[in-house]
N, C-alpha and C positions, 0 to 999 in steps of 0.2 A: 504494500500500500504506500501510496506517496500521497504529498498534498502540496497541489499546488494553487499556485497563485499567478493569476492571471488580470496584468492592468492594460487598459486600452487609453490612446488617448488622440485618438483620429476626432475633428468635429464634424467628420463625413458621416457618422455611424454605419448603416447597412452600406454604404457606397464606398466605406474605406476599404481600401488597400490594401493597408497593414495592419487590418483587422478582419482581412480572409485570408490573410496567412497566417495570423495568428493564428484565427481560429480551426483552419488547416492542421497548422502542429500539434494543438489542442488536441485536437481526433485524431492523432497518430498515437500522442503519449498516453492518454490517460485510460486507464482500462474500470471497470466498475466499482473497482475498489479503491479508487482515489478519493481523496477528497478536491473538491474545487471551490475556492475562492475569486471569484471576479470585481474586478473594480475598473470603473468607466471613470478615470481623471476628466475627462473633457465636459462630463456633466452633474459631476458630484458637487460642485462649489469648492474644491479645496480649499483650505485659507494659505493665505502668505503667512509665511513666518514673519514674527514681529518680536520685539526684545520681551514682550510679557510672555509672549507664549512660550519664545525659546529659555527664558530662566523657569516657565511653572514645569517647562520637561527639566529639566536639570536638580528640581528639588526632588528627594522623596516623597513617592506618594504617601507615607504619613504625614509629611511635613505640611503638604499643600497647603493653603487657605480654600476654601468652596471655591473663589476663585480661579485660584491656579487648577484646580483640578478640573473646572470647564475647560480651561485654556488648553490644558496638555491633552485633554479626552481624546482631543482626533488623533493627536500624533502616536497617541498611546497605541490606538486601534490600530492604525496604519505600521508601529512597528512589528504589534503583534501577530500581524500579517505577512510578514515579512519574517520575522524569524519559525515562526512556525512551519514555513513555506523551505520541503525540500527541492521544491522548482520550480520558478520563476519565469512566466514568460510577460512580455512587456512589447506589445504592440505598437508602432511610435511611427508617424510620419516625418519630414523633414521641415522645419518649418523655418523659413529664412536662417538657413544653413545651418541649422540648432536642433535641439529637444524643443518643444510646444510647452511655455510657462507652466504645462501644467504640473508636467513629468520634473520641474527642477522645481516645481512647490513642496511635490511628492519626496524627495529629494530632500530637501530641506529638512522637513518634519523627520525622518525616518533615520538621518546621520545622529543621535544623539550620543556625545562624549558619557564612556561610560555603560553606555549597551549595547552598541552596535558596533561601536571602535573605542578605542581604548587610548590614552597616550603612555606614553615608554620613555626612557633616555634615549632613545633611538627614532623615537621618531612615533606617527600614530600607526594603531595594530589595526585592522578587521578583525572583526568580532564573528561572522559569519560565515565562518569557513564550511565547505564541506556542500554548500550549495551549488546548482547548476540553475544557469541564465542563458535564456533564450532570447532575441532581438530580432522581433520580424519588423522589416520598415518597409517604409514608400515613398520615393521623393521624386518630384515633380524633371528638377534639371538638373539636380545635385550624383553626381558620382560619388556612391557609397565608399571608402574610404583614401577618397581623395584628400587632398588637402586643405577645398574647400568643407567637408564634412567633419562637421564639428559634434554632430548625434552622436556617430557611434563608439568616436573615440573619448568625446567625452563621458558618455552612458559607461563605457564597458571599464574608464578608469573610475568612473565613480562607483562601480560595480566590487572593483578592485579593491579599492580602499575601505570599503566594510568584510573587505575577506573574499567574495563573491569574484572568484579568480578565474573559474570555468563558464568561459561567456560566449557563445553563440550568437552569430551574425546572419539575417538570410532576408536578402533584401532584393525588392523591386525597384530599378534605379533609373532615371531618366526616364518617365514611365509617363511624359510629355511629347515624346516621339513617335516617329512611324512604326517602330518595334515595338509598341506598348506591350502589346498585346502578349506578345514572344514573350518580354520577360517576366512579365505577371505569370505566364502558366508557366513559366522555369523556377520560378521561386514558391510559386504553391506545390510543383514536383517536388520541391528538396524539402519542403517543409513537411509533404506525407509520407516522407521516408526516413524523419527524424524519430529514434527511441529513447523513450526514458531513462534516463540516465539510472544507472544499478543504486 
């Protein structure tokens, strides 16, 4: 049994991209005894991190005030989600050569010093080891790890840095051309051929 976790954050919905190759992978890996967690960044409201909310995650949740304890609740949930999660898939278009605000909100909330990464004399640890990560994308005129793409290097290092070392790329690129069509079904190929990591 595995449990994973699955964030989309296309605001195409049924029309994204990189949310039928997500969900392509989805139905490769997970067999009936998974568990499945889904989260739609692009219409949950996420909040931006703000210096109240980022200090009510850094206190103990005994310490809280009722306040801080609203404050931390999302982020709370959203790490819970995340460390529970033997695998990670994260559906993400390319949106002016970036991640979509949503996914670096997501981001935001879920780096917390102390749970998810650590600091060292060395420098800061990942907390998360032992997980696998999956990146199905879709970008309009961006070549996926080009120089201009700033998604996937920066996803798969921010992936990195909470431990999250084993990270899977499988993307629809340039998918504003006359080959659309080609790479869309070459990328939903590789993605029903993807298995669950042991």
């Amino acid at each position: 049994m595995s449990n994973i976790l699955y964030l989309t954050a296309s605001i195409r919905g049924d029309e994204s991209v990189s949310n039928r190759i997500g969900q392509t992978l989805l139905d490769s890996i997970k067999t009936g005894g998974d568990s499945l967690v889904t989260r739609d960044l692009a219409t949950n409201d996420i909040p931006f991190q703000s210096w109240e909310r980022f200090n009510a995650g850094l206190t103990a949740k005994d310490d809280r005030t009722p306040e801080q304890a609203h404050l931390a609740a999302y982020a709370d949930t959203l790490i819970e989600e995340l460390m529970a999660a033997d695998t990670i898939v994260i559906a993400t278009p390319v949106y002016n050569f970036g991640v979509p605000a949503t996914v670096k909100a997501w981001a935001d909330l879920v780096a917390r010093a102390g749970t998810t990464f650590k600091y060292t004399e060395n420098g800061p640890v990942g907390l998360l080891e032992g997980k696998k990560a999956h990146i199905t994308a879709a970008s309009g005129g961006t070549p996926i790890g080009s120089g201009m793409d700033y998604m996937s290097s920066w996803l798969t290092f921010f992936l990195g840095f909470l431990g999250i070392k084993d990270v899977e790329v499988i993307a629809a690129d340039g998918i504003m051309g006359a080959d659309a069509e080609a790479k869309i079904a070459a990328a939903l190929d590789k993605a029903s051929k993807v298995a669950l990591a042991a």
